[in-house]
C-alpha positions in Angstrom: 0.0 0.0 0.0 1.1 3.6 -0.7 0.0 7.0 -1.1 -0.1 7.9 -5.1 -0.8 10.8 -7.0 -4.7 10.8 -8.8 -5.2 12.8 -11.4 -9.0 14.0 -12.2 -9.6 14.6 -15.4 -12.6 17.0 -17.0 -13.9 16.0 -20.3 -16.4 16.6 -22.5 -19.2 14.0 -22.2 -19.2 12.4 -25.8 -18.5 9.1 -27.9 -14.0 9.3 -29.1 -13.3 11.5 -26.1 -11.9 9.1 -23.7 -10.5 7.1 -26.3 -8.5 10.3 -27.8 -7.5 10.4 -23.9 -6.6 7.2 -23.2 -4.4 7.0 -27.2 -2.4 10.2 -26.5 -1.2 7.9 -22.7 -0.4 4.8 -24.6 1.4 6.5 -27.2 3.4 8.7 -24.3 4.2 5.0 -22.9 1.9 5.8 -19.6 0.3 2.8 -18.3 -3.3 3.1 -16.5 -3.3 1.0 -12.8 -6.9 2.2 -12.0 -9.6 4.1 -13.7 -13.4 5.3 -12.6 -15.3 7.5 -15.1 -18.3 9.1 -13.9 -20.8 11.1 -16.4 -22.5 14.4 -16.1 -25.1 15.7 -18.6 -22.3 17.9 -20.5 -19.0 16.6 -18.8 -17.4 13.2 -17.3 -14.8 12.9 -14.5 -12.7 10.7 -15.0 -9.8 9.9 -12.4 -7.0 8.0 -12.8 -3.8 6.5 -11.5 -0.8 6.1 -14.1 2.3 4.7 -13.7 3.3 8.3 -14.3 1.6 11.1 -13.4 4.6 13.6 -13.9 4.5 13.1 -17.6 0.9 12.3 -17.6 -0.3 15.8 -16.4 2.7 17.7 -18.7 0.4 15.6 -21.8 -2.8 16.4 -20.4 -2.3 19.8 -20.2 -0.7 20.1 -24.0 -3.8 18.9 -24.9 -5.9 21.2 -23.1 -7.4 18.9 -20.6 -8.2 20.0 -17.0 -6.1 18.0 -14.7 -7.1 18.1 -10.7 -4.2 16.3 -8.8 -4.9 14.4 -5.0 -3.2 12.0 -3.0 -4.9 8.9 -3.2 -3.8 5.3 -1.2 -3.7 2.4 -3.6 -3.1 -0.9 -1.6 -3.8 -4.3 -2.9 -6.6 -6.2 -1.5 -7.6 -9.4 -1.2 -10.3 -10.6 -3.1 -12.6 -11.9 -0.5 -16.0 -10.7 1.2 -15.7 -8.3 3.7 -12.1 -6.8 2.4 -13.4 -3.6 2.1 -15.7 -3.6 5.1 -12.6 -4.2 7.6 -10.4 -1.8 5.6 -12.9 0.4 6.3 -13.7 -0.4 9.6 -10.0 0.5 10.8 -10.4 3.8 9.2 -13.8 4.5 10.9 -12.1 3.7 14.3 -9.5 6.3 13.8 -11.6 8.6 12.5 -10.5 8.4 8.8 -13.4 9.7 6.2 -13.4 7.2 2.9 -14.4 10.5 0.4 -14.7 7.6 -2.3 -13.2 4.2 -3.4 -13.1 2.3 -6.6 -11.1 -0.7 -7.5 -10.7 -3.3 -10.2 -10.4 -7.2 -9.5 -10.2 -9.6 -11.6 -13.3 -12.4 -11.4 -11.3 -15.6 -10.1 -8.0 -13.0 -9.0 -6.9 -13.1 -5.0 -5.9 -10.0 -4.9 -6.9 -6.6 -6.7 -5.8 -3.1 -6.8 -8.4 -1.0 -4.9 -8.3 3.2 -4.8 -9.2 5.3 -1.4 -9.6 9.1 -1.3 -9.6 10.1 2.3 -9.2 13.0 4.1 -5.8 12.0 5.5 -3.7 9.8 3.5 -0.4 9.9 5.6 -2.7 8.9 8.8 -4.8 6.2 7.0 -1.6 4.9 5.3 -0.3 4.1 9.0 -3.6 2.7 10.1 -3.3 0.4 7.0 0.0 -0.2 7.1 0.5 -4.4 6.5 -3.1 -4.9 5.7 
């Protein structure tokens, strides 16, 4: 588990645009590690983690995209009922706020990489620490 940089990305909701997005990465060399898109009626958000984010927001930018950068914690979980529940519990006890959480596993994987936004990544990463 560590604390990595998220980038939040603004786009315009329509059909090519995250495509165009995810092209001009690959082409840069960046690879994705975790991904949530979430629509609006004119605009999507799409965040991100990249293996990158240095060269990822210097791209973005060229191409005019609005970039919002946060410290997320990405930590590899094990793919089992109740993961998130007592990841989530130890945060609660220390009074750590989950803002939001996405993660991709895998049908059939043990373990799977799984995002937190909190409100304090340098306590929650201690709390978590050898989870």
């Amino acid at each position: 588990m560590k604390i990595v940089r998220q980038l939040a990305l603004f786009l315009e909701n329509k059909p090519g645009t995250l495509s165009k997005v995810c092209g001009a990465l690959a082409a840069a060399k960046i690879n994705i590690y975790a991904i949530s898109v979430s629509d609006g009626v004119d605009h999507a958000v799409v965040r991100m983690v990249v293996d990158d984010s240095h060269s990822a927001l210097h791209l973005l930018g060229e191409h005019g995209v609005l970039v919002v950068e946060r410290d997320v914690l990405m930590l590899e979980g094990r793919n089992k009922p109740g993961e998130l529940a007592d990841i989530a519990a130890k945060l609660a006890k220390n009074k750590v706020n989950i803002e939001y959480a996405y993660s991709a596993t895998p049908p059939n994987a043990q373990t799977g990489a799984m995002i937190l936004r909190v409100d304090n990544p340098k306590k929650a990463a201690r709390i978590l620490k050898g989870h």
